[in-house]
Each structure stands twice: as C-alpha cells, then as structure tokens.
C-alpha positions as CSV (number, residue, x, y, z in Angstrom):
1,X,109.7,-11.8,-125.4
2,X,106.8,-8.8,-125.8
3,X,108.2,-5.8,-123.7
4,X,106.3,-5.4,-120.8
5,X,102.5,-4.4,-121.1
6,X,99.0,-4.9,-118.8
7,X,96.6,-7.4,-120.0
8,X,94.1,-4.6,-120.7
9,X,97.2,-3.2,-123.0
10,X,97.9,-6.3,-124.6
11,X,93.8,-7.0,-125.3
12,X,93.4,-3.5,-127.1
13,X,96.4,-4.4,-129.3
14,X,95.1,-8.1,-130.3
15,X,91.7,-6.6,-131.2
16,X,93.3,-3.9,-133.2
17,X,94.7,-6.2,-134.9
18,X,91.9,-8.1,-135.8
19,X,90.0,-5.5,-136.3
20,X,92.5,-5.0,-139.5
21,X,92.1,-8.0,-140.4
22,X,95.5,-9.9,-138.9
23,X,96.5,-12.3,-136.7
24,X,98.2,-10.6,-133.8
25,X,101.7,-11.7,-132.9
26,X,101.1,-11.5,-129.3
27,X,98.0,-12.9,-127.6
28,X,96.8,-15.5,-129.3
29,X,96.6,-18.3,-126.7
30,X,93.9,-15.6,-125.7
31,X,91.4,-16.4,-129.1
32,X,92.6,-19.3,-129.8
33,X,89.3,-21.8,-130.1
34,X,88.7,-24.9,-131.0
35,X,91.9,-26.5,-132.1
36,X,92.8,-29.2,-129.1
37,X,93.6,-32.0,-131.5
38,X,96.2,-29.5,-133.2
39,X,97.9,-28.4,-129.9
40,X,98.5,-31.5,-128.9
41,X,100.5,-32.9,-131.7
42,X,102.7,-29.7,-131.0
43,X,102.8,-30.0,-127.4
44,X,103.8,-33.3,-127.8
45,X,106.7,-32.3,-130.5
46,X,108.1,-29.6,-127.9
47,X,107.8,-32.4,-125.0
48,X,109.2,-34.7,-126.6
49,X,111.7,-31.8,-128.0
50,X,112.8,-31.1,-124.6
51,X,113.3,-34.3,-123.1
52,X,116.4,-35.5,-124.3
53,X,119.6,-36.5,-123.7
54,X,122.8,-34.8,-124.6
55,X,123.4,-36.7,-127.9
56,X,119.5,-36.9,-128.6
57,X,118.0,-35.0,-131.6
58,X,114.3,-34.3,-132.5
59,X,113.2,-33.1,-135.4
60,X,109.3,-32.9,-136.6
61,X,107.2,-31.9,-139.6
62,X,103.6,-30.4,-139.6
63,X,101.4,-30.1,-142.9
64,X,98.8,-28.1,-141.3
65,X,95.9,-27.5,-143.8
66,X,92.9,-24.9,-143.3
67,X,90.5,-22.7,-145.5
68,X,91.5,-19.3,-145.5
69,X,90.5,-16.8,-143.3
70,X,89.8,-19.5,-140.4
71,X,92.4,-18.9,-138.3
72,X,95.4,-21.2,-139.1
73,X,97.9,-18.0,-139.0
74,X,96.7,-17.3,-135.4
75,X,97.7,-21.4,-134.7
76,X,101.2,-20.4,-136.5
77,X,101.4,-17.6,-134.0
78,X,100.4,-19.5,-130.8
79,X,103.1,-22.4,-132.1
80,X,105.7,-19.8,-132.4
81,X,105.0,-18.2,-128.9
82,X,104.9,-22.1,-127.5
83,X,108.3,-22.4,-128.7
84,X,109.9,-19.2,-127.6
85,X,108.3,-20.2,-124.0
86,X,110.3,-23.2,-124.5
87,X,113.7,-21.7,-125.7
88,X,113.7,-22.3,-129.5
89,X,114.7,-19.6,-132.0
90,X,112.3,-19.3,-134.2
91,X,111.5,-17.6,-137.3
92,X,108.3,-16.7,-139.7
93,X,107.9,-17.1,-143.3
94,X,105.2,-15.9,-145.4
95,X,105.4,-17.3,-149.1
96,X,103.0,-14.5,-150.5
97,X,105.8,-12.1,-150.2
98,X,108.0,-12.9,-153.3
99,X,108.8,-16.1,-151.5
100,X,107.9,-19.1,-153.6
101,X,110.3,-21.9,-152.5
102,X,111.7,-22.4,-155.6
103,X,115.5,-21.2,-154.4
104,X,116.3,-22.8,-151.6
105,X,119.3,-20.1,-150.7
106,X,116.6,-17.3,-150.7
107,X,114.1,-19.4,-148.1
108,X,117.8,-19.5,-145.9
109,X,118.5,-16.1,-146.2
110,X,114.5,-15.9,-145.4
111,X,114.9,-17.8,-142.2
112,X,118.1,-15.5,-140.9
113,X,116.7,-12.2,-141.5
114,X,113.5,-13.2,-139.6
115,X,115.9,-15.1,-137.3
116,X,114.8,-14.1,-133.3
117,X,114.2,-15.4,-129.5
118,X,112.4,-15.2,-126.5
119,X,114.1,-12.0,-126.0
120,X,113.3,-10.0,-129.1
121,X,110.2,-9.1,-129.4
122,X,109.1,-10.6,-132.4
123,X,112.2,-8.4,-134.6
124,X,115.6,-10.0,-136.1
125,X,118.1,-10.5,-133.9
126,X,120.5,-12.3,-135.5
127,X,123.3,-9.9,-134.7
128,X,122.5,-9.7,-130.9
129,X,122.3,-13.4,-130.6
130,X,125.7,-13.9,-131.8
131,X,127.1,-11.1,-129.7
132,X,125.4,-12.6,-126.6
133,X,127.1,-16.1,-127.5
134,X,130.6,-14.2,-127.8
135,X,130.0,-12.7,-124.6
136,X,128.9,-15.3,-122.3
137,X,131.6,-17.7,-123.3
138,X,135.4,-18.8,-123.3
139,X,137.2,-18.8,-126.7
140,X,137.9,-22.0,-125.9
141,X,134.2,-23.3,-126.2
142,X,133.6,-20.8,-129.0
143,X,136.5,-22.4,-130.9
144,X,134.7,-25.6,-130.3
145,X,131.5,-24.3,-131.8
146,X,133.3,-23.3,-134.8
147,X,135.0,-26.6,-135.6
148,X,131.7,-28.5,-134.7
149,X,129.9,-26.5,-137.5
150,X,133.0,-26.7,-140.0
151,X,132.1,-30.2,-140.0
152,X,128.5,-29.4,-141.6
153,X,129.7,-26.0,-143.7
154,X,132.2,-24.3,-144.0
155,X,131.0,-21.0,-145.2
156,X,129.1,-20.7,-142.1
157,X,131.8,-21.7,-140.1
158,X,133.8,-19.2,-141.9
159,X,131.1,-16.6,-140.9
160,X,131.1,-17.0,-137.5
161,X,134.9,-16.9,-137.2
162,X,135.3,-14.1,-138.8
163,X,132.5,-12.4,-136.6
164,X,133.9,-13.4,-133.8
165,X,137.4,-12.1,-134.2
166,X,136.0,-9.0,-135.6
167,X,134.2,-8.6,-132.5
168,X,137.2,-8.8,-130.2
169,X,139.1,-6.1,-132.1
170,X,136.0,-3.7,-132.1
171,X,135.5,-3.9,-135.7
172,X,132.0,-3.2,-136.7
173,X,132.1,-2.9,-140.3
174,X,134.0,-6.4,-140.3
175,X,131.3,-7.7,-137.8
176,X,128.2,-6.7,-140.3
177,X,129.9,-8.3,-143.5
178,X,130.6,-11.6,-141.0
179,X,126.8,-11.3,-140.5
180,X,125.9,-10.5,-143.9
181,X,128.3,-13.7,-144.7
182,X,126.0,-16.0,-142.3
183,X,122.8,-14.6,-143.7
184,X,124.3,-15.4,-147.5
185,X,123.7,-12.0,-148.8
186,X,124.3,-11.8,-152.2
187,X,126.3,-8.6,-151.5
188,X,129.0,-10.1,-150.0
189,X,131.7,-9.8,-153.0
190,X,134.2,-11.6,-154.6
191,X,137.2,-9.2,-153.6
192,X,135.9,-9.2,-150.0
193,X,135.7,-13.3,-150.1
194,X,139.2,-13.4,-151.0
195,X,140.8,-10.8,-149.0
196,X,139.2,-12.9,-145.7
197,X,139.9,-16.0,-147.5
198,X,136.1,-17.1,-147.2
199,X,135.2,-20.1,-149.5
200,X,132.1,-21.4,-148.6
201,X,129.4,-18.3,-150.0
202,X,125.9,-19.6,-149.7
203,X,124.7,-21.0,-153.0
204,X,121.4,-23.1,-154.2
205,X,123.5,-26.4,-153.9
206,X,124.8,-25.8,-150.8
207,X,121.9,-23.9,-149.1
208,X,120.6,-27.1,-147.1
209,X,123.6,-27.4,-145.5
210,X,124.1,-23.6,-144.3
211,X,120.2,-24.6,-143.0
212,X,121.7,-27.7,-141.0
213,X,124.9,-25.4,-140.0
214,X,122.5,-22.7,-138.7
215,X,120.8,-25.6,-136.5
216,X,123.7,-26.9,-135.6
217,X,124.4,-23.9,-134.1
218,X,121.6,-23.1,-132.6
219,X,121.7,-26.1,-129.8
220,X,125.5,-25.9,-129.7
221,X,125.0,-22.5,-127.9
222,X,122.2,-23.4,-125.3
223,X,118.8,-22.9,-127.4
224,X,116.3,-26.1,-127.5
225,X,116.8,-25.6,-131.8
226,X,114.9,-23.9,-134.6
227,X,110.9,-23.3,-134.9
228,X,110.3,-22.4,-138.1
229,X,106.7,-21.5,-139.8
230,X,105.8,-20.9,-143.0
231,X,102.6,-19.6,-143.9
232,X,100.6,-19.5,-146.9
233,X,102.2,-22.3,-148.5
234,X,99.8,-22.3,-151.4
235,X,101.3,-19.3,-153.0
236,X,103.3,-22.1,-154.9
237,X,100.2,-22.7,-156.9
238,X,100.1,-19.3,-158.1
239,X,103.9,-19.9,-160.0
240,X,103.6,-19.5,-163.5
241,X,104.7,-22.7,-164.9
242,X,105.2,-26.4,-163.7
243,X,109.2,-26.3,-163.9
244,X,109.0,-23.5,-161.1
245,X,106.1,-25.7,-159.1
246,X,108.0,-28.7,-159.4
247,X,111.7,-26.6,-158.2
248,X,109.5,-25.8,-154.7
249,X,107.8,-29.1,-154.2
250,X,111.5,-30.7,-154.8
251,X,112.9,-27.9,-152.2
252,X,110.2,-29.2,-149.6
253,X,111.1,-33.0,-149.9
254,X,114.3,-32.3,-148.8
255,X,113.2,-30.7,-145.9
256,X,110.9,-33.7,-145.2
257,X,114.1,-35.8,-146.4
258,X,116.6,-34.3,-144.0
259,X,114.2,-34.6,-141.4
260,X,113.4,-38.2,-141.9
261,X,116.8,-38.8,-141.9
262,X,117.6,-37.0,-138.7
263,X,120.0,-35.0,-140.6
264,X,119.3,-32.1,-138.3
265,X,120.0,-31.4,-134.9
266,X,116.5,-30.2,-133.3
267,X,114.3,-28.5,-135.4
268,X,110.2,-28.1,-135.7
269,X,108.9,-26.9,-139.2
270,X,105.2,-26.1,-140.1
271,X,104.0,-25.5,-143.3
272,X,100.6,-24.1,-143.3
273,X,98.8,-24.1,-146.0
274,X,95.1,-24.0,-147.8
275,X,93.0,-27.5,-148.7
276,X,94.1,-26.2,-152.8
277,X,97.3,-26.7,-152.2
278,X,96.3,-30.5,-151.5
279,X,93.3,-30.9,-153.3
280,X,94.3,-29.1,-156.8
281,X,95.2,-32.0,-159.1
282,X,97.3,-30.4,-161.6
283,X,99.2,-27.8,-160.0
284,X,99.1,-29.1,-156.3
285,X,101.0,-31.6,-154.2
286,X,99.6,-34.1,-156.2
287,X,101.2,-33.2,-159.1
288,X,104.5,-34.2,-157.8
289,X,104.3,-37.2,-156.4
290,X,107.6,-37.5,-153.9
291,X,105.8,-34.5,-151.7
292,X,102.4,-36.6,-152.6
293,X,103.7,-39.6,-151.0
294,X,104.3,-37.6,-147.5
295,X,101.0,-35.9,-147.6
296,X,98.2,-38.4,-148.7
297,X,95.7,-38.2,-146.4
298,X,93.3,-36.1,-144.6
299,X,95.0,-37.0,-141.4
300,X,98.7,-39.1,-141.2
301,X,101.2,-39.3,-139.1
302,X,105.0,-40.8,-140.1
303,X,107.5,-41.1,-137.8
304,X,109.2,-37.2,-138.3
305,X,105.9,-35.8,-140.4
306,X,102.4,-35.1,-139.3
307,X,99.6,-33.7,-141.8
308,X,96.8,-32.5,-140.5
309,X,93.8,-30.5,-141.6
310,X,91.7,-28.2,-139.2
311,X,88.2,-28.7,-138.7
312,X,85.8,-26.2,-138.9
313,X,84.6,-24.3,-136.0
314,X,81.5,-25.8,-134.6
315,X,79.0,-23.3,-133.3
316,X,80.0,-24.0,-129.7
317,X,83.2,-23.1,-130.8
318,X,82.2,-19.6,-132.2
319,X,80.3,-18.7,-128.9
320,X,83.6,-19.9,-127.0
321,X,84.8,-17.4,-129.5
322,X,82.7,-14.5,-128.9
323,X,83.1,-14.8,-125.3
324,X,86.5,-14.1,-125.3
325,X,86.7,-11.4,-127.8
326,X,83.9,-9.9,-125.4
327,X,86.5,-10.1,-122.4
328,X,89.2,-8.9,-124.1
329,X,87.1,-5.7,-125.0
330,X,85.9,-5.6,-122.1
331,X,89.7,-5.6,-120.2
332,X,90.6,-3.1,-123.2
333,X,88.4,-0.6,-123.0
334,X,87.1,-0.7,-119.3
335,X,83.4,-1.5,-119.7
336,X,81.0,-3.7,-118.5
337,X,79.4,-5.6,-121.9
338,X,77.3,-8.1,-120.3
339,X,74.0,-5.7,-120.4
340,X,73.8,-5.8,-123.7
341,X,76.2,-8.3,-125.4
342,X,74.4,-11.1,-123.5
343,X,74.7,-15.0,-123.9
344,X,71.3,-15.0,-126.0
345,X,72.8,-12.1,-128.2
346,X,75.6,-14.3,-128.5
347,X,74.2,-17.3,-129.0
348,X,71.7,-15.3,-131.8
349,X,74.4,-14.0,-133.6
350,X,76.3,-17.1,-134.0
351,X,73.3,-18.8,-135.5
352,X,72.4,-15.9,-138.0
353,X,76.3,-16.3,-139.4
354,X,75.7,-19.6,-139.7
355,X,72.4,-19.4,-142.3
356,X,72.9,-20.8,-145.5
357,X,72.3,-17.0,-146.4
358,X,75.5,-15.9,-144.4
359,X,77.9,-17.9,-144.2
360,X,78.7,-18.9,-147.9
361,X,80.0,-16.0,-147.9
362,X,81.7,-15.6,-144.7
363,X,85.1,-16.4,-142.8
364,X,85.8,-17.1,-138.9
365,X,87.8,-13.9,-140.0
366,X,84.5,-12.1,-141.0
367,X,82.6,-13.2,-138.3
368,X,85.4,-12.3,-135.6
369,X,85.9,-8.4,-137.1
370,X,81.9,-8.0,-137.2
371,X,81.2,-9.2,-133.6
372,X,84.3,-6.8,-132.8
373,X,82.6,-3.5,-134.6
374,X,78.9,-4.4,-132.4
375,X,81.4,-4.4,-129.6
376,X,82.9,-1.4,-130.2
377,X,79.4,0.4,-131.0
378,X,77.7,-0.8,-128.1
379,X,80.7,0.3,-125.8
380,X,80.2,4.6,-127.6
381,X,76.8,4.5,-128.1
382,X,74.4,4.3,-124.6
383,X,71.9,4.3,-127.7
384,X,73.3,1.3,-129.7
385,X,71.2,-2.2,-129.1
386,X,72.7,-4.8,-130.8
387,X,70.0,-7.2,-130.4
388,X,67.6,-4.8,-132.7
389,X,70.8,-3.8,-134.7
390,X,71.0,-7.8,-135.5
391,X,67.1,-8.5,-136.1
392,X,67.2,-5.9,-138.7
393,X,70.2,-7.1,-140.5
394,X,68.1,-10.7,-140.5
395,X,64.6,-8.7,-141.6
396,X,67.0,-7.1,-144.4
397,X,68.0,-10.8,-145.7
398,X,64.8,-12.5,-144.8
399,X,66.7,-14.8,-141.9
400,X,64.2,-16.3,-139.8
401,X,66.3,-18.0,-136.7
C-alpha cells in the first residue's frame, strides 16, 4: 500500500490536500464522519465477499448519492483502502475526465490503466501484477489460468499468453504490446494482430466480456476480485444530446445486469454520484427507465444492488469533524491547539456555518478548508485569536449565535 511514513507525515499530507480542496488518497478513515449506515453496507459486501467457498462468487452494486462537496469522494477513498486491506485490486474512475460511459471499451481500458493493489501505492500496476503472477507460479497453473479465461474471451486470453511467453524469452517490447493487448489499446495494429495471430481486439461489443475476463482473472491468481469506483457519475448529464445519455445509462444496466446475474466472478462497484443525477427528470436516470427501475428510491436494497443517499452531516457530526482535523494538525505540525482552538470555539464555529446566512452558500468542503486556515493561523501567529477572529466575521454579517 502507501510507502512507509509517521502518522504526523501522513496528517500533514491529508490536510494538504484538503487544504486544495481534494480528497486525499491516503487517510481518510482519519476524517471520515458521520457515515455509519454507509460503512456498514460495505463492510458487509467485503464480509460477505470474503467468506466463501471455492466455487462461491459475490458480486455487489452501490448507487451512492450525495451533494457535492460533502464528502462522498473521501467515502470512495476509504472503500477503496477497505478493499485493498482486504486483497481486492481495485481501481478509480472519475467520469469528469472525458469519461462519459457512453463506450463501454474506453471505461475497460479506464479500469486497466488505473488497474493497482495493496502493493502499489495508489499507481497502475498492471504490468507488475502480471509479472508477479508469472513468477510465483508453475506453467502448469499458468496454462490453466489461460484456458480458464479463454472460456470468457479470447482476446484477453490471447493477451496474457502472449505476455507470458514473451516474458520467458526476455522480450520486453513483446511483453508491452501483450500488455497494451490486455489493456485494448487502440494502438495495437492490424499487422501486429496477425503476425501473433491475435483475434480477439477489444471492441464496444465485446468490451463486457474483456471486463468479466479481467475478473476472472483476478481471483484465478489469488486476489479476493475487483473494487471498482467511479466517481462523479453525473457528468453523464452534462452529454450533449439524449442518444449519448441513453448509450451510458444502457452501458450501466449491463453492469447491474451482469451482476444480477452473477455473471462475474467477485467484484464490488460503486457509482457515486450527485442527487441530479437522480432527481433531474429529463436528462437523469429517470429518463431511461431500465436504470430507473434499479434506482427508485431514496433508500433500496435488491439482492446484488444497493442505492443509497448520504445524509447530511448533523452538527454533532461537524464538531466530530473539527476535532479531528484539530488532531491531525496538531500531530502534523507539533503544537499544542487546545489553548485556543477550544471545544466552545469549536462548538461556536460550527453553529455560525450553520446560519441561514452561511451555509446556503457553503459545503462540508468549505467548512473543512476554513477551519483548516484558523488552524494553520493560530499555530504562526502567538497573536492570532480565533475566537475574536470568528465574532468579527459574525459582526461583519450581522450573525447573532
């Protein structure tokens, strides 16, 4: 997982991040608040995940809805962490990126090239993973692998023999076309297809089963399956026409269709996503009503699927909130806050973000980098009270508390 750093390291790095406005990769079991009823339906998934027998298979949906800027990326990144601890690969997606779901070969090649496990550090690792398989076992059970996932597709069958005996005779322009193969790079040409005789190149129609091949996989050779998040799935509103809407909605059924079908062999997905991706009538889920008829509540659970929508932090929630951004800064920076950040400053400072004045326009976001900037004043300025620094931003906007 994270190369090796202090707590006090690790703390300075989550409230950098923050402080830029992002949801660190690393640390967030430390700030995450609020969200029990969430965490449990995925600690139940992985449980339930892990405690099979050898020709068991689990597979699970989540529709996990929240307003933006409220902290559902930092859930994706505890989920992701929870399943690394547990021996998934795993992978994130962000749909803002270009990404719309529309093409379901791009979302595989998507999934590969942010393909890694508990030993990577957050970066692909695609290539290593394979050469770590090739390593620690016989060709015998190798040659096994390859048949088992010739039965699901070919091309990525094709892929992984031909990496393999590129491997064995040292050949490492051979290995990184066998990878770019797996992947289903587009630069993977005709002449080179048919001098290796491969058949199967990843295409729209067959992209589902390259996904299933690719799972397949990944429990043949010893991991618990794929964990796969995708964030902001409500960039699909922002597509230009229905046709393309409708193309991404259909793409996401079958991933809800395989799954109810147990057509994979262990996999987790989440799609996270923002309330207007439900709620919007003509462009949203509602407009296309297979995907409608998996998500049509605030709360459901199906057998395979599970939609859920946070709730918003309560103030008890923010002050469990403050408390630990105050320890991590603390641990970070090597100071003693409680002198001045105290539990009535805390306490005070929750309830002015939460005036009608404030927090219409305001995020958990917002509130998390502002209390994060009177932390890092107080700690470089002897000088700096917060408590008259906080009565003057209420005098400023007439906020009696």
């Amino acid at each position: 997982m994270q190369a090796a750093v202090s707590f006090d390291q690790e703390s300075e790095m989550i409230l950098n991040a923050l402080k830029s406005g992002l949801a660190p990769l690393w640390g967030a079991q430390h700030i995450l608040t609020g969200r029990q009823n969430i965490k449990y339906y995925l600690d139940d998934a992985i449980s339930k995940s892990q405690d099979l027998s050898a020709n068991e298979s689990y597979q699970h949906i989540f529709f996990i809805a929240d307003f933006f800027g409220n902290g559902k990326t930092v859930f994706g990144h505890y989920s992701l962490i929870q399943a690394l601890n547990n021996n998934f690969l795993v992978a994130k997606i962000s749909l803002n990126r270009g990404l719309g779901f529309t093409k379901l070969d791009a979302i595989y090649r998507a999934i590969t090239e942010q393909l890694f496990d508990s030993k990577s550090n957050f970066e692909s690792s695609f290539d290593r993973i394979l050469t770590d398989w090739i390593k620690q076992n016989t060709r015998n059970s190798i040659q096994q692998v390859i048949e088992g996932v010739s039965d699901i597709c070919i091309g990525f069958a094709e892929g992984l023999e031909s990496y393999y005996n590129n491997f064995l005779s040292n050949d490492i322009l051979g290995q990184f076309r066998a990878l770019q193969q797996l992947k289903g790079d587009r630069a993977v040409s005709v002449s080179r297809k048919k001098t290796e005789k491969m058949q199967g190149r990843l295409t729209k129609s067959n992209a589902i089963d390259y996904f299933r091949a690719l799972d397949f996989f990944s429990k043949e050779i010893g991991f618990s399956g794929l964990f796969i998040v995708f964030d902001e799935v409500e960039a699909i509103l922002n597509l230009i026409n229905k046709n393309l809407r409708n193309s991404a909605y259909e793409n996401i059924c079958k991933f809800c269709d395989m799954t109810e079908n147990s057509n994979i062999s262990n996999s987790i997905i989440m799609f996270m996503l923002t309330p207007d991706l439900r709620d919007n009538l003509e462009k949203g889920i509602h407009s296309y009503r297979p995907l409608e008829n998996y998500i049509t509540q605030r709360f459901v659970t199906y057998n395979h699927i599970t939609t859920l929508m946070f709730r918003e932090l309560t103030t008890q929630d923010q002050q469990e909130l403050a408390f630990k951004l105050k320890e991590l800064h603390s641990r970070a920076y090597n100071w003693d806050p409680n002198y001045k950040i105290t539990d009535s400053f805390v306490e005070n400072f929750v309830n002015y973000f939460n005036h009608p004045l404030v927090s219409k326009y305001s995020t958990i976001r917002r509130f998390v980098r502002q209390f994060i900037d009177i932390l890092d004043v107080t700690s470089q300025n002897n000088e700096f009270l917060p408590s008259k620094y906080l009565s003057d931003l209420m005098n400023n906007s007439n906020i009696q508390l």
